[in-house]
Phi, psi and omega in degrees: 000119172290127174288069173287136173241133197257081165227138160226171193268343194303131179282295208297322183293320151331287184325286174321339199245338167310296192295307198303300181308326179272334167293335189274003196065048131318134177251132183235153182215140186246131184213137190274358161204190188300305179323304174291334155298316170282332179282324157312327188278340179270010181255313180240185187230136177212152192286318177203145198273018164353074200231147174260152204267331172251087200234158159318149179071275173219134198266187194272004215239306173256352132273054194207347175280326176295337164305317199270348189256318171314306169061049157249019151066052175277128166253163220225121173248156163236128170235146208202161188233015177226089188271343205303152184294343123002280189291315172306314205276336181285338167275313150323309175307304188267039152086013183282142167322276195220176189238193155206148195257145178255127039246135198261125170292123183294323168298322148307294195316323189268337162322291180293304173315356171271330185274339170263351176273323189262024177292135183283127148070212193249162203294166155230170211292153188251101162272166186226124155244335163220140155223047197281142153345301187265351173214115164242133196236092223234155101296107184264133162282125184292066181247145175284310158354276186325282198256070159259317175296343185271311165347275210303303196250018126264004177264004155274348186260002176251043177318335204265008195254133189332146166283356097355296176269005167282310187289326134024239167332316215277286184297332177315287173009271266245296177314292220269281202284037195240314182279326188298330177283317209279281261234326183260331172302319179071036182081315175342101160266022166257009142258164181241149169235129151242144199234140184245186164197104185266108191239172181219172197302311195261008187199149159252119179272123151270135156234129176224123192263133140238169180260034159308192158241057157058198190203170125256160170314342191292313190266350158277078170277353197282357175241165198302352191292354204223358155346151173271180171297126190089005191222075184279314179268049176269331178304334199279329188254327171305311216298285197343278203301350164260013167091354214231185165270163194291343204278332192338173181223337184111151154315336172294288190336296170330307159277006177281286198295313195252162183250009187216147140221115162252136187248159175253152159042274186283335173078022174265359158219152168214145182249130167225124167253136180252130181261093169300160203279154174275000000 
């Protein structure tokens, strides 16, 4: 049975997530702030971390920087009813799994602790190097994990955006650092890929650096972009047989969703902008 430790200071939000969870089989054990929460982590060993962000005493914030000087490798979800990006890119810095938003749905909630207890071996780390709102700045492991975990807390900052170019933006995202890990990472999570992200009045920017020797168009058969004529799924069967995932979708799609995609030189970085209504 997996060992959730559950804090928050809200009794009723306490409660609710005690019963959601213990219904799901779950061993839950609860501390009403960070201070009751450390005392516990030193007693016990728990599979996973459930902690609210703004709590008396010691915050989910700083407790979640002593988890981290511990490095015994509790993944940590944070859930808040303070979602700004601010609070998001700061839980990042300090190593949270995923986040969740209160009023918490219980079917997310058990999705995602299920995807963070059975998750393989410990997360590996997410350096931040700028995390002001409009310039986010990431060091990446080349694992498909992160980034699905990176996805998931940068498409909250463009919360503020039509939902078409928020899915948009979103999938381009999800393609190019998906390739970036696969094709220049080779899986490696002992390689980096790094990602900016920019936003401006009239635009959003990406840049994704991975650390390969590039590529040519010539050499991707594994994307829809180099089908033969007539062959519309032959890339899909190339994926299958590398190993890779089935789902890619390719460079068309892609140049499809954004209005600007650029490679440098080596095709070892790419900037991709979506231009916005002022």
């Amino acid at each position: 049975m997996k060992k959730i430790l559950v804090v928050e200071d809200d009794v009723t939000t306490r409660q609710f997530l005690r019963g959601t969870l213990k219904g799901a089989g779950y061993s839950i054990t609860v501390a009403a702030n960070g201070r009751a929460a450390i005392d516990r982590l030193k007693k016990d060993r728990y599979d996973l971390v459930l902690t609210d962000i703004w709590m008396p005493r010691v915050n989910g914030f700083e407790l979640m920087a002593w988890m981290r000087r511990r490095a015994d490798g509790t993944r940590v979800v944070v859930l808040t009813s303070d979602d700004t990006p601010e609070t998001l890119l700061a839980a990042v810095r300090e190593q949270a799994y995923h986040y969740i938003r209160k009023p918490v749905d219980p079917k997310e909630l058990l999705g995602l602790v299920e995807s963070a207890v059975t998750a393989r071996g410990a997360a590996p780390p997410i350096e931040v190097v700028s995390a002001i709102p409009n310039w986010v700045e990431l060091i990446v492991p080349c694992d498909l994990e992160v980034a699905l975990r990176i996805t998931g807390f940068l498409t909250h900052l463009k919360a503020d955006l039509p939902p078409e170019v928020r899915e948009q933006v979103g999938q381009a995202f999800r393609e190019l650092l998906n390739n970036a890990i696969e094709w220049g990472g080779r899986l490696d999570p002992n390689q980096k890929v790094r990602i900016s992200y920019l936003r401006a009045r009239r635009m959003l920017l990406y840049r994704i650096a991975d650390p390969g020797r590039g590529f040519r168009f010539e050499e991707l058969e594994h994307s829809a972009l180099v089908n033969p004529p007539g062959e519309p799924t032959k890339h899909l069967e190339v994926r299958e047989q590398k190993g890779l995932r089935p789902g890619g979708f390719g460079l068309l799609l892609v140049k499809a969703m954004v209005d600007e995609l650029l490679y440098n030189e080596a095709q070892n970085e790419v900037v991709f902008i979506k231009y916005l209504d002022s």
